[in-house]
DOFI-835799 format. One record per atom (N, C-alpha, C): residue in one letter; x, y, z. Coordinates in pm, whole numbers, padded with zeros to 5 digits, always signed. Example, Ala and Ser with C-alpha at 12.3 -4.5 7.8 and 13.67 -1.06 7.14 Angstrom:
BEGIN
a+01319-00569+00780/a+01230-00450+00780/a+01320-00330+00780/s+01285-00225+00708/s+01367-00106+00714/s+01290+00003+00787/
This chain:
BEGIN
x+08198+06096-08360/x+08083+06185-08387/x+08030+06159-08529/x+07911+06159-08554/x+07846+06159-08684/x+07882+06309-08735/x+07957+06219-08932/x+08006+06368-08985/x+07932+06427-08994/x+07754+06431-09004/x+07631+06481-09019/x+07624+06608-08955/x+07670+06565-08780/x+07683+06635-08701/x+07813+06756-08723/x+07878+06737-08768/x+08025+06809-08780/x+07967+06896-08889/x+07901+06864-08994/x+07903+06935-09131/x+07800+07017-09089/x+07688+07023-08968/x+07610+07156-08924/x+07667+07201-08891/x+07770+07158-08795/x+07825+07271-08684/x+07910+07323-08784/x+07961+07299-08888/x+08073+07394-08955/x+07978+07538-08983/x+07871+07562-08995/x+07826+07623-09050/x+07779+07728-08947/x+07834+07697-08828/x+07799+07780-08722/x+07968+07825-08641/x+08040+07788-08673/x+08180+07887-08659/x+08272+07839-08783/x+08414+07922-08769/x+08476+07915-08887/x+08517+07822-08909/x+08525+07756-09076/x+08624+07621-09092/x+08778+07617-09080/x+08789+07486-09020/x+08987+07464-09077/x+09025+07416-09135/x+09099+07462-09243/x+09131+07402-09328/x+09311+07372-09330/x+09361+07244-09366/x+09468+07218-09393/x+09515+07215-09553/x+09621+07277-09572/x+09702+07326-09756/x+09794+07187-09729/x+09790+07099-09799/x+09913+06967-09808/x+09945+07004-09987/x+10086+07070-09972/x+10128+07047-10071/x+10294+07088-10096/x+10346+07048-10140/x+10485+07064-10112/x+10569+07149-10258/x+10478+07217-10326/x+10517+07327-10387/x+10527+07464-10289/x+10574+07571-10226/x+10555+07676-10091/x+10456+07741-10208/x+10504+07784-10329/x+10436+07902-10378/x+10247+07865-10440/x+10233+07737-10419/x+10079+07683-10413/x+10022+07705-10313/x+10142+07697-10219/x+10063+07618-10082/x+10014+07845-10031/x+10110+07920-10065/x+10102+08032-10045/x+09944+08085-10133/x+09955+08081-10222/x+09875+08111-10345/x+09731+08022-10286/x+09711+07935-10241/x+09590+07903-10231/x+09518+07948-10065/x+09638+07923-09951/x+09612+08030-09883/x+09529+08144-09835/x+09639+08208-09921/x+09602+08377-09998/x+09427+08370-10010/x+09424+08254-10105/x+09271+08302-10183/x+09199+08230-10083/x+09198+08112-10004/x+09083+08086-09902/x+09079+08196-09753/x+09157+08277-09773/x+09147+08387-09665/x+09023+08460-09693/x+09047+08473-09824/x+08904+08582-09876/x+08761+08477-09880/x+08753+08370-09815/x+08610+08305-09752/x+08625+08363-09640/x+08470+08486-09622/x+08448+08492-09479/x+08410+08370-09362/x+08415+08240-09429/x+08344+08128-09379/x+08518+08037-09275/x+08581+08136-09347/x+08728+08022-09320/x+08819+08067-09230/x+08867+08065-09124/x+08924+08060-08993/x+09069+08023-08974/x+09102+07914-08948/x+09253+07894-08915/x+09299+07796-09093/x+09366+07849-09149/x+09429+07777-09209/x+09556+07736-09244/x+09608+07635-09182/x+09739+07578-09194/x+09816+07483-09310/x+09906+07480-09310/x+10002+07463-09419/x+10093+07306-09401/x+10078+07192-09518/x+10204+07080-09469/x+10259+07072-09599/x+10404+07067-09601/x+10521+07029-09664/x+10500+06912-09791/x+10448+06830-09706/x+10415+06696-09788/x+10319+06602-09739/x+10321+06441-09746/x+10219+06376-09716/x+10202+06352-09548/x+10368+06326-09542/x+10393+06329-09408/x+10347+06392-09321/x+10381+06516-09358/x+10361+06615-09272/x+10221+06659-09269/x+10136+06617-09379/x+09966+06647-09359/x+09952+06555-09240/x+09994+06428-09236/x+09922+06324-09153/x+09921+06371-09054/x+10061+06426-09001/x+10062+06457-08854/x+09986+06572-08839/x+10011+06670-08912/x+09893+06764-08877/x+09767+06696-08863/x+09712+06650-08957/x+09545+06642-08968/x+09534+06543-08813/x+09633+06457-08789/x+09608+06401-08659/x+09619+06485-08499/x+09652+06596-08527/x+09675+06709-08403/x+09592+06819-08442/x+09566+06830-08533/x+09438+06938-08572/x+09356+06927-08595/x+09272+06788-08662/x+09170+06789-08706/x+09106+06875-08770/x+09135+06926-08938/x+09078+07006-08969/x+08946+07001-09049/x+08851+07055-09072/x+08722+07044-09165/x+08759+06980-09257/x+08832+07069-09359/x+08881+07017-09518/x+09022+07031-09531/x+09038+06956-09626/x+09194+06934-09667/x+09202+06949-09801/x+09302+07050-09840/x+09363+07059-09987/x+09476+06944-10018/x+09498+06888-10169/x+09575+06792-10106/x+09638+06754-10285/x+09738+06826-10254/x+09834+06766-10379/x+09865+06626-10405/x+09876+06599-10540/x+09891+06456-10552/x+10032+06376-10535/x+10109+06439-10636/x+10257+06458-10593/x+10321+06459-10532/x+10400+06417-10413/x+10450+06456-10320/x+10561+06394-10308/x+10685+06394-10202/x+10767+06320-10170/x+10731+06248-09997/x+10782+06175-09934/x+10799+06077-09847/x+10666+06012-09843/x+10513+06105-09863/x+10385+05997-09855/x+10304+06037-09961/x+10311+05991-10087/x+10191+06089-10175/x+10087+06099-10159/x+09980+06216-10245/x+09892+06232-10220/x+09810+06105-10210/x+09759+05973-10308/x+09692+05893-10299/x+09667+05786-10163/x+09815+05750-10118/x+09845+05716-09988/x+09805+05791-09890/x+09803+05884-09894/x+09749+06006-09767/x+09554+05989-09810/x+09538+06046-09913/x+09404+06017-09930/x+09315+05889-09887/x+09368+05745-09892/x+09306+05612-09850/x+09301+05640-09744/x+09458+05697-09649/x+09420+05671-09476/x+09268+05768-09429/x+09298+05884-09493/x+09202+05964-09478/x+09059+05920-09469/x+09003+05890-09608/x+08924+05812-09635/x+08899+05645-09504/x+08989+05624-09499/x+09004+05490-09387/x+08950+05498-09262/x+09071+05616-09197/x+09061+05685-09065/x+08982+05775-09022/x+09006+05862-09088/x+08891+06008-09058/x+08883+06093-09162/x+08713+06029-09246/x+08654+06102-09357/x+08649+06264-09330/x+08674+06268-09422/x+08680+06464-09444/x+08621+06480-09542/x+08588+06613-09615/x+08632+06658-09759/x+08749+06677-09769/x+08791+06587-09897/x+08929+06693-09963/x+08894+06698-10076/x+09001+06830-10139/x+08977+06904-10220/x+09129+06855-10289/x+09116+06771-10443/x+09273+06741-10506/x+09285+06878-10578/x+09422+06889-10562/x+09493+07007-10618/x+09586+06928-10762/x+09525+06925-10888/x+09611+06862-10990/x+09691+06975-11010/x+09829+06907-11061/x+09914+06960-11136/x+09903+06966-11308/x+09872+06882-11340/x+09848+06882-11526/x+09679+06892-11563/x+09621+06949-11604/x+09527+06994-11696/x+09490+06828-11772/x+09431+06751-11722/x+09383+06643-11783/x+09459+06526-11762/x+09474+06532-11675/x+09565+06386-11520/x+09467+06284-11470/x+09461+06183-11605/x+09357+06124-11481/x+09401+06053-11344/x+09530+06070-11308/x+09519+06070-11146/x+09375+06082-11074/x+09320+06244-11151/x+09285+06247-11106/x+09118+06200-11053/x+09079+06140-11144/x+08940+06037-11139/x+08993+05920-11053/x+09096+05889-10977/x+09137+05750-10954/x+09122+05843-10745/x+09148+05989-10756/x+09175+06035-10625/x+09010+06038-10625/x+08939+06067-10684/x+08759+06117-10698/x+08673+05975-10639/x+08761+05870-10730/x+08702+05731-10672/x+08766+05669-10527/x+08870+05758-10493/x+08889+05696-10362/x+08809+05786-10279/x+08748+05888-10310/x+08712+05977-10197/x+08681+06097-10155/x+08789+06185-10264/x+08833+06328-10294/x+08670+06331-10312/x+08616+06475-10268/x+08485+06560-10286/x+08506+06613-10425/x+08621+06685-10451/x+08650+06768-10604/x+08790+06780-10617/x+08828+06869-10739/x+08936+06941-10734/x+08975+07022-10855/x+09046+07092-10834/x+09089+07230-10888/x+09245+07207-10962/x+09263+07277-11045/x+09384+07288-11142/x+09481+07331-11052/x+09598+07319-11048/x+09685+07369-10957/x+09744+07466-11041/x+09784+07571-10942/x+09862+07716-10974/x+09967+07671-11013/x+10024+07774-11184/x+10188+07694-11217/x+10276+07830-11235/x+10197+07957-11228/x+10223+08099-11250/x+10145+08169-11169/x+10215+08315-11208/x+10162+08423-11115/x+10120+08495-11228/x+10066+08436-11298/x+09981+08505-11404/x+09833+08568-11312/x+09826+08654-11389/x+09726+08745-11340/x+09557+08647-11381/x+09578+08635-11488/x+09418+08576-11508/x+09452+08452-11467/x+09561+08357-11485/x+09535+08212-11402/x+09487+08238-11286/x+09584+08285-11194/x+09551+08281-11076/x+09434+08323-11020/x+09349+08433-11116/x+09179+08474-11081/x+09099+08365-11081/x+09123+08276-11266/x+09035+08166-11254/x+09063+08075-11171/x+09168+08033-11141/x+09173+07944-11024/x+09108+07997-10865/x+09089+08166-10838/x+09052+08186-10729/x+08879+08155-10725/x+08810+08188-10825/x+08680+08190-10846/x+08640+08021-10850/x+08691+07941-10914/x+08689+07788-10887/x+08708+07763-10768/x+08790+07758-10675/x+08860+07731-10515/x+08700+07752-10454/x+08700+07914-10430/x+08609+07987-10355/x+08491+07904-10393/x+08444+07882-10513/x+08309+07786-10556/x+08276+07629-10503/x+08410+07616-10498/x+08407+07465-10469/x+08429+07447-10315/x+08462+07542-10226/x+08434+07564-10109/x+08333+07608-10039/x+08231+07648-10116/x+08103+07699-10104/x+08064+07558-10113/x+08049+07443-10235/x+07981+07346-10228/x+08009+07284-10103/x+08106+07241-10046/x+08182+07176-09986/x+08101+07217-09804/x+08076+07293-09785/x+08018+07336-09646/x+07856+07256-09630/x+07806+07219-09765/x+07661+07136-09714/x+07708+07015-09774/x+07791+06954-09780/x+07841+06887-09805/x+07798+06722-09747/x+07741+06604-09796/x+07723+06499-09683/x+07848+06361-09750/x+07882+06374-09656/x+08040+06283-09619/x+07969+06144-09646/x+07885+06132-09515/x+07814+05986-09512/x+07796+05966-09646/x+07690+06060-09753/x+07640+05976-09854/x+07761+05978-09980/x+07858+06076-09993/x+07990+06019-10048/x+08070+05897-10057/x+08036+05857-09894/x+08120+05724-09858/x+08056+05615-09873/x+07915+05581-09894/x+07770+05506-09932/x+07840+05487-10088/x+07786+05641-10182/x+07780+05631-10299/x+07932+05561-10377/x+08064+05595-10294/x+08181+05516-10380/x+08167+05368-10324/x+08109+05374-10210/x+08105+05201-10209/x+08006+05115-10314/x+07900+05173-10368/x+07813+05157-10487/x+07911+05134-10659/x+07998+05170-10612/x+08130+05162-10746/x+08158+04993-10737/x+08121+04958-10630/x+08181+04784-10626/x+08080+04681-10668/x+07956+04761-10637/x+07865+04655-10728/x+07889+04664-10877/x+07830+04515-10909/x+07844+04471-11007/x+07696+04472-11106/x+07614+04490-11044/x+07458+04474-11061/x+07428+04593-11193/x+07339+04484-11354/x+07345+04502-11472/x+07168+04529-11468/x+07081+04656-11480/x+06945+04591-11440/x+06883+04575-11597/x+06832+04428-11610/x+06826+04361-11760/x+06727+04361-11769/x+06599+04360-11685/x+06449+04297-11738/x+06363+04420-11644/x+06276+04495-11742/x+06215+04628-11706/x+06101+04617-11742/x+05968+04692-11678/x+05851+04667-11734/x+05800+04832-11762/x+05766+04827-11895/x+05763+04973-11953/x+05636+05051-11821/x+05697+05175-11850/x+05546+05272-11741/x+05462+05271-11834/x+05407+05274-11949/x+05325+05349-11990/x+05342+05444-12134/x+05427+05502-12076/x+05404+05677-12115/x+05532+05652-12264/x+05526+05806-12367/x+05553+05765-12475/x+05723+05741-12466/x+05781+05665-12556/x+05939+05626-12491/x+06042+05733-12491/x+06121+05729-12417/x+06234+05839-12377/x+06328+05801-12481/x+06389+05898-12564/x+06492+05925-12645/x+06626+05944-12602/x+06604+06084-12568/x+06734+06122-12502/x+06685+06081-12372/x+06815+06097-12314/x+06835+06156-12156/x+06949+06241-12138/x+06931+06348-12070/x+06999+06442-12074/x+07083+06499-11871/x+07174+06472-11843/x+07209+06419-11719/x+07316+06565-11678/x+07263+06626-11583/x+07393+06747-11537/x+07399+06735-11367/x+07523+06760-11327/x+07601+06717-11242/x+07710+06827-11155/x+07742+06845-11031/x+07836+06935-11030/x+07942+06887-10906/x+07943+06886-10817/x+08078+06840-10705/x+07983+06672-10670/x+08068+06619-10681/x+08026+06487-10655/x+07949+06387-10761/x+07941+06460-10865/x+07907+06438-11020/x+07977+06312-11069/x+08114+06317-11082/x+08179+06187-11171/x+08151+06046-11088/x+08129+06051-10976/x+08107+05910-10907/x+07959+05885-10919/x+07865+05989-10872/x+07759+05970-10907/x+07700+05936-11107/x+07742+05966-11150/x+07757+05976-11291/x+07778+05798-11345/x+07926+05750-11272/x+07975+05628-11269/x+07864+05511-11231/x+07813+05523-11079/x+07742+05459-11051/x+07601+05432-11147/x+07531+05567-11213/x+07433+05493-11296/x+07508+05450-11449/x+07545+05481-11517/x+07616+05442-11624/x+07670+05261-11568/x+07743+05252-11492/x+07770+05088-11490/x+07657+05022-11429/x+07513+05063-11413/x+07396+04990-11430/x+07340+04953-11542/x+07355+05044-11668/x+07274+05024-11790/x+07300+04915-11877/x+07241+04855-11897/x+07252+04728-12035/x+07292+04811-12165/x+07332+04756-12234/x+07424+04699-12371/x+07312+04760-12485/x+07211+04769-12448/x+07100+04783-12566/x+07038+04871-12545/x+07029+04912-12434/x+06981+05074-12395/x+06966+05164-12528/x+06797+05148-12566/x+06763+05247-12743/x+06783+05425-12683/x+06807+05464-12592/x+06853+05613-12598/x+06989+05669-12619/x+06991+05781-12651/x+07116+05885-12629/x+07110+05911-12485/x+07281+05931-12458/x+07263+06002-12292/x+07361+06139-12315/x+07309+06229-12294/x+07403+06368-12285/x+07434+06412-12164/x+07551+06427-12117/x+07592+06487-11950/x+07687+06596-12025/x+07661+06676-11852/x+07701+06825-11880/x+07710+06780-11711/x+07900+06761-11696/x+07923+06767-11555/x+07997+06899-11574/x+08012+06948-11408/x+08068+07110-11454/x+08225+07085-11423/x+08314+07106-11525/x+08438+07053-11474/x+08533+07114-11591/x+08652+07157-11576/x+08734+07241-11652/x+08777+07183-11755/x+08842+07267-11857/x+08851+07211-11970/x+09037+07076-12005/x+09008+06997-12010/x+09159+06902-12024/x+09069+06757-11941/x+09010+06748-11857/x+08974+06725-11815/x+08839+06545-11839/x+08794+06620-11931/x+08664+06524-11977/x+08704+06468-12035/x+08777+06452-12120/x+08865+06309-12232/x+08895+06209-12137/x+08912+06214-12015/x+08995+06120-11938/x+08864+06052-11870/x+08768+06149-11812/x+08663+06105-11770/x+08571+06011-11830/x+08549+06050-11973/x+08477+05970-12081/x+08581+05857-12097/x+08717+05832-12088/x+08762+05738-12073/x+08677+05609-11994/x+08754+05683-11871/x+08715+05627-11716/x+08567+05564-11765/x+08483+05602-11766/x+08347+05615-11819/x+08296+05497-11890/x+08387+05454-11977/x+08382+05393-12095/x+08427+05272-12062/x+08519+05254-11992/x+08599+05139-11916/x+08481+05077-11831/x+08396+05126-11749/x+08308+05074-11659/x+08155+05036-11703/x+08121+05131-11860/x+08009+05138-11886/x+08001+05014-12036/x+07863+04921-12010/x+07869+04873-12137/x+07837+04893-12265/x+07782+05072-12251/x+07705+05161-12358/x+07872+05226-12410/x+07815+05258-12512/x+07970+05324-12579/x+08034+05499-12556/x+08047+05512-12438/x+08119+05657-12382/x+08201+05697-12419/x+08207+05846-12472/x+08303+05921-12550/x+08271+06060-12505/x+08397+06142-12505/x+08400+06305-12537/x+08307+06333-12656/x+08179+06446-12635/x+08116+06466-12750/x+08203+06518-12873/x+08154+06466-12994/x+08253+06611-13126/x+08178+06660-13189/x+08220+06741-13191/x+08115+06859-13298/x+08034+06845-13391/x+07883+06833-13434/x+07875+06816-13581/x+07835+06626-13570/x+07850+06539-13494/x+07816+06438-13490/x+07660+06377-13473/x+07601+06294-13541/x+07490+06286-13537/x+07464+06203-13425/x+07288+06186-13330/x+07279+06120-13208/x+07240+06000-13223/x+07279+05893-13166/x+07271+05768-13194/x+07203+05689-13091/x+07124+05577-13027/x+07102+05522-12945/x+07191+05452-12861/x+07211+05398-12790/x+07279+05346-12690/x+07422+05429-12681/x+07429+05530-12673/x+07544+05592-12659/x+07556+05717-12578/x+07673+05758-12521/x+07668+05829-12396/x+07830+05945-12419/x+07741+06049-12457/x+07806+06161-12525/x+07864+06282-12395/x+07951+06297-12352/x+07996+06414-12229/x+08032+06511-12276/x+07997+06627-12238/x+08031+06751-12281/x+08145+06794-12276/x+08271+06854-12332/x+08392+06864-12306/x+08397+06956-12236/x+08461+06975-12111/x+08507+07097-12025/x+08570+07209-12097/x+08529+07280-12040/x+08541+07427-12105/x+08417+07455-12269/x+08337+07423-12236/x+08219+07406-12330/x+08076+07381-12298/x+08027+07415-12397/x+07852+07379-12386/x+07843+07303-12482/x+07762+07183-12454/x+07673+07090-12546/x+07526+07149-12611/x+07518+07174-12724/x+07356+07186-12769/x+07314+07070-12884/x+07214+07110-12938/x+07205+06980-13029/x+07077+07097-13075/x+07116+07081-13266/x+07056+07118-13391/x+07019+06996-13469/x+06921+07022-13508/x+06870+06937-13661/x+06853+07002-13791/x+06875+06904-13876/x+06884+06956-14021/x+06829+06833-14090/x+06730+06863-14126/x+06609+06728-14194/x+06552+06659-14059/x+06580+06518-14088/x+06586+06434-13984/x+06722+06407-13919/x+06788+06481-13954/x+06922+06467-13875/x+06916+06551-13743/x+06942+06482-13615/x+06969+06611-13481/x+07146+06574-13447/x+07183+06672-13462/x+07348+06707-13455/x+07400+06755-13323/x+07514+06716-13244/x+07602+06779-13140/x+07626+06947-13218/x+07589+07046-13171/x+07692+07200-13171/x+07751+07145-13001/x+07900+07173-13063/x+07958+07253-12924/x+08010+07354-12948/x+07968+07416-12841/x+08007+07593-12823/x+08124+07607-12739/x+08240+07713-12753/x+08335+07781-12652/x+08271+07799-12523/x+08286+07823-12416/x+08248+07890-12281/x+08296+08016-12334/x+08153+08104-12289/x+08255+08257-12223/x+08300+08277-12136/x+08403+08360-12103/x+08433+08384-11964/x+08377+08444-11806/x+08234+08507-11900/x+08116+08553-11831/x+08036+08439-11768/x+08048+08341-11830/x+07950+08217-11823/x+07971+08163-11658/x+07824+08165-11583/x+07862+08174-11427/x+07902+07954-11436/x+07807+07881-11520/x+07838+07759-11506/x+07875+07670-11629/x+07974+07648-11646/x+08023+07562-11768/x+08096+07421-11742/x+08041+07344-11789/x+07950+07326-11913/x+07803+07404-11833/x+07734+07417-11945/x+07608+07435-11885/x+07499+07338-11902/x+07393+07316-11804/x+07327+07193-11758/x+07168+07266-11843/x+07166+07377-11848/x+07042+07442-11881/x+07044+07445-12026/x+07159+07501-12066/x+07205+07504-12194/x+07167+07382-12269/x+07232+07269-12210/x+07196+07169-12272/x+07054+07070-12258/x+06981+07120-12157/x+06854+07057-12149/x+06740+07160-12244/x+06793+07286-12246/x+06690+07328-12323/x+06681+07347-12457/x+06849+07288-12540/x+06836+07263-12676/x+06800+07103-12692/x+06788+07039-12619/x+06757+06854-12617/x+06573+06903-12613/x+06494+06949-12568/x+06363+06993-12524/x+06337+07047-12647/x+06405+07114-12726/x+06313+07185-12817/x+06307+07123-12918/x+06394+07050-12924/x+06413+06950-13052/x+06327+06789-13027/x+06303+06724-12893/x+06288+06618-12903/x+06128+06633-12806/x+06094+06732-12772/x+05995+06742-12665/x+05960+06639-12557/x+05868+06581-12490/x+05798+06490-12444/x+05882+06365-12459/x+05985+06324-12547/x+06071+06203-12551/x+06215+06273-12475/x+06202+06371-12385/x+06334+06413-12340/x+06332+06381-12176/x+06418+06260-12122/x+06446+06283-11977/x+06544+06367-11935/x+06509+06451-11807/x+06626+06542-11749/x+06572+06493-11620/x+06742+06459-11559/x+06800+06455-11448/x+06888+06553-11437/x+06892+06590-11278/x+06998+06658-11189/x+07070+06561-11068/x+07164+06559-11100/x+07212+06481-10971/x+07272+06618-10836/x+07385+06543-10788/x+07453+06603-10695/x+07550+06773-10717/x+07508+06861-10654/x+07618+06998-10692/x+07539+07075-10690/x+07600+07213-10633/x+07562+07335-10565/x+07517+07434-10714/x+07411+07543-10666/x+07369+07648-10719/x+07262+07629-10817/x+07221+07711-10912/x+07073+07665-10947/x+07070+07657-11125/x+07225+07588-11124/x+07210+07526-11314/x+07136+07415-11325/x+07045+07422-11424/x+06932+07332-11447/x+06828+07331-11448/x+06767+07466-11351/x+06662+07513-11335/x+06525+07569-11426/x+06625+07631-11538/x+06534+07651-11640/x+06540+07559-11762/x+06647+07466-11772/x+06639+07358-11876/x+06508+07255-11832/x+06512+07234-11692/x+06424+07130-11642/x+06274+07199-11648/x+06247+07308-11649/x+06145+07377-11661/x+06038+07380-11773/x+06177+07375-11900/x+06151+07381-12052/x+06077+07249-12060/x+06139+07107-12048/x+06140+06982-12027/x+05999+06937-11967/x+05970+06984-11844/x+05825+06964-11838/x+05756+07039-11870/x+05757+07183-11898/x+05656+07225-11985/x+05656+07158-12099/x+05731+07055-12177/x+05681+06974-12282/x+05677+06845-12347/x+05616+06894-12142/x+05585+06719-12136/x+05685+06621-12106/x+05821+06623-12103/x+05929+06526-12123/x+05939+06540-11930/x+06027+06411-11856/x+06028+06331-11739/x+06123+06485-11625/x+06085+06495-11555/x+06186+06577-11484/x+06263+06476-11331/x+06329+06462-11334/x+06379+06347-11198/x+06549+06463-11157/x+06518+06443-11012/x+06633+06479-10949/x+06633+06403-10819/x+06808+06391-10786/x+06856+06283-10681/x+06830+06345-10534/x+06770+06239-10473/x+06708+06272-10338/x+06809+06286-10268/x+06799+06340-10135/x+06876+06348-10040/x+06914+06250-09952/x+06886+06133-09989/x+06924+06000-09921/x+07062+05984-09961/x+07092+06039-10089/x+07201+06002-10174/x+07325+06119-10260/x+07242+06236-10238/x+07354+06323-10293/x+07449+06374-10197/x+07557+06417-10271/x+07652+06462-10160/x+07610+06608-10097/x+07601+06658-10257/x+07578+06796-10275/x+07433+06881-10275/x+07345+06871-10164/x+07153+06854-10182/x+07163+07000-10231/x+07199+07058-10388/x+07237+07211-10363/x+07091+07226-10520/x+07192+07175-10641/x+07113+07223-10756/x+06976+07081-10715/x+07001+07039-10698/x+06846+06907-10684/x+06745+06990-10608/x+06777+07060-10468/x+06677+07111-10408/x+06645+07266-10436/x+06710+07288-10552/x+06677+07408-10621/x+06547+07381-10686/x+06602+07258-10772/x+06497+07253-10847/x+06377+07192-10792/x+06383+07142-10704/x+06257+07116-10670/x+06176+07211-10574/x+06210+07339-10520/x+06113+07466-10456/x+06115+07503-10556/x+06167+07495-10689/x+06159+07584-10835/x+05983+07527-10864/x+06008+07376-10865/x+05841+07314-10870/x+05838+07230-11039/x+05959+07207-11080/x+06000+07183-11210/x+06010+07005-11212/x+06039+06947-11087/x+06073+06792-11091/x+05937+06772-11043/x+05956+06610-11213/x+05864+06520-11151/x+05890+06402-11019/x+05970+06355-11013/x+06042+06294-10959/x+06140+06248-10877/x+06206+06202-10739/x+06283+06245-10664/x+06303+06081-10647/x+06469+06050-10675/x+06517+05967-10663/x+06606+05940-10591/x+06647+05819-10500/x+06781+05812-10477/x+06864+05746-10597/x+07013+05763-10586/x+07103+05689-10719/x+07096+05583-10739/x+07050+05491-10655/x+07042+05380-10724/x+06917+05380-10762/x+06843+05420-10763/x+06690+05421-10845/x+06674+05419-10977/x+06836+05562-10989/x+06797+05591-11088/x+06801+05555-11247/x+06917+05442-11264/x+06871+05327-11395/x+06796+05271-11431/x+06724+05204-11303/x+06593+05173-11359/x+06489+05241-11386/x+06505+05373-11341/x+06410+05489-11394/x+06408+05511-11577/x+06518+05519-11592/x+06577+05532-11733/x+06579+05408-11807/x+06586+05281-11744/x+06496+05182-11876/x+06392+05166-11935/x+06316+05192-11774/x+06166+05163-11792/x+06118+05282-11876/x+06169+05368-11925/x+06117+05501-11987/x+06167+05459-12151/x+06275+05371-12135/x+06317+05389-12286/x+06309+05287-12338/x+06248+05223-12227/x+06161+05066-12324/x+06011+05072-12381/x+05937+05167-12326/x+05824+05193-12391/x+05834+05102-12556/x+05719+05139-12633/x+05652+05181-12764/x+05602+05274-12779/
């Protein structure tokens, strides 16, 4: 069956979901909290890798939670067949706070994932319930097909070198926010860009804090522009590609001719962090008409008023078409919002961003 087909019909009775993890008091604890989706139906429980396989092969469930760790089949091994045999969403359950395991489970396949429970602490276990529940919400419009498209786009090799300017006055920044399906999509344009690329790039993917050091790693390894965790107080430079640290907001101040990184704490009130608005609408006030904003892939409507700011002044508005996102959630926000100029698929979208920042 086309997953196309599977991912409507989820939306018309309850999902099943399978817990693979071989801690009991995770596998209990996460449970617990996908009970409280009125959207979620039978959910069953495996030991380890093993024991997911055989389930997911006698149950077939919607989504799969899926520890990395395991004994007799680990998570990564379980994840390829998956990925191989019969695409799903899964959802990685890390154990350490800044594992890049877990970018290596994201590039085989994994949709997202969540911090794993290590206590029965009262506020862990909330923030971890409010993350789960969120990322299960994305996860129901979810398109499998263009997940499994977009990581096969990780294997090209293709550098795009020779651009013919639009016109219009040249792009400075670019300013890039992202939410479930973000780091691959993210990957794919970054290992398009040339070496000389005269802009700043600022991303604001939404992703917890331990987290983004590893990513900007990852990042940096694939990209020939120079990728780093933003730091505080640092001035913006051209060809360089600054990520917002999880558990934070990116803004950017000037003082003379200097425009500076602020990063801010998250509050705990804060419905999306990093924030995508946050940071498009301090890049806009400072750089006007030389500011591109993109939205890629991920649910709910951060971005909406950064991208708003952005073309009211004048600067490029582009968000990823539905040929290509996983997540058609914040992109098609913004566009009944009436805020994008532009509607791209991912691979479009580098060469969108040369030809803008090659101007005069």
């Amino acid at each position: 069956m086309d997953r196309r087909m599977v991912y409507k019909a989820m939306n018309k009775r309850p999902l099943s979901v399978l817990i693979i993890d071989d801690s009991a008091f995770s596998r209990q604890t996460i449970k617990g909290i996908l009970k409280k989706d009125p959207d979620v139906g039978v959910v069953d429980v495996a030991f380890d890798g093993k024991d997911g396989l055989n389930k997911i092969l006698r149950k077939k469930p919607d989504i799969v939670t899926l520890d990395l760790e395991m004994p007799e089949m680990d998570g990564f091994t379980l994840l390829r067949w998956i990925m191989n045999k019969m695409p799903m969403p899964v959802i990685v359950i890390s154990a350490h706070a800044g594992n890049s395991a877990v970018f290596k489970a994201l590039q085989l396949g994994a949709a997202d994932f969540v911090v794993k429970p290590t206590k029965k602490a009262h506020e862990e276990l909330k923030m971890i319930e409010n993350d789960l529940l969120r990322k299960f919400s994305a996860l129901k419009s979810l398109r499998m097909d263009n997940l499994m498209r977009n990581i096969s786009l990780l294997d090209e090799k293709e550098v795009v070198e020779e651009v013919i300017p639009t016109g219009k006055k040249r792009t400075e920044v670019v300013v890039i926010g992202a939410s479930t399906g973000g780091p691959t999509a993210i990957q794919s344009i970054l290992a398009r860009l040339p070496s000389d690329l005269p802009v700043t790039i600022l991303i604001s993917q939404h992703m917890p804090e331990g987290f983004t050091r590893y990513f900007a790693e990852r990042m940096n390894s694939i990209s020939l522009l120079d990728v780093r965790e933003a730091r505080n107080g640092e001035s913006l430079r051209g060809g360089e590609v600054l990520i917002c640290p999880g558990g934070h907001h990116l803004l950017l101040r000037k003082f003379g001719d200097r425009v500076y990184v602020k990063i801010k704490k998250a509050s705990t009130h804060d419905r999306y962090v990093p924030s995508i608005d946050m940071m498009m609408r301090s890049a806009s006030q400072i750089y006007g008409d030389r500011v591109m904003g993109i939205i890629l892939t991920g649910m709910g409507r951060d971005g909406i008023l950064g991208m708003k700011e952005i073309k009211d002044r004048r600067g490029l508005t582009i968000v990823e078409s539905d040929k290509s996102a996983v997540v058609y959630g914040m992109a098609n926000e913004a566009i009944s919002s009436g805020v994008v100029e532009k509607v791209l698929p991912l691979k479009e979208i580098p060469l969108e961003i040369i030809k803008n920042a090659a101007n005069s």
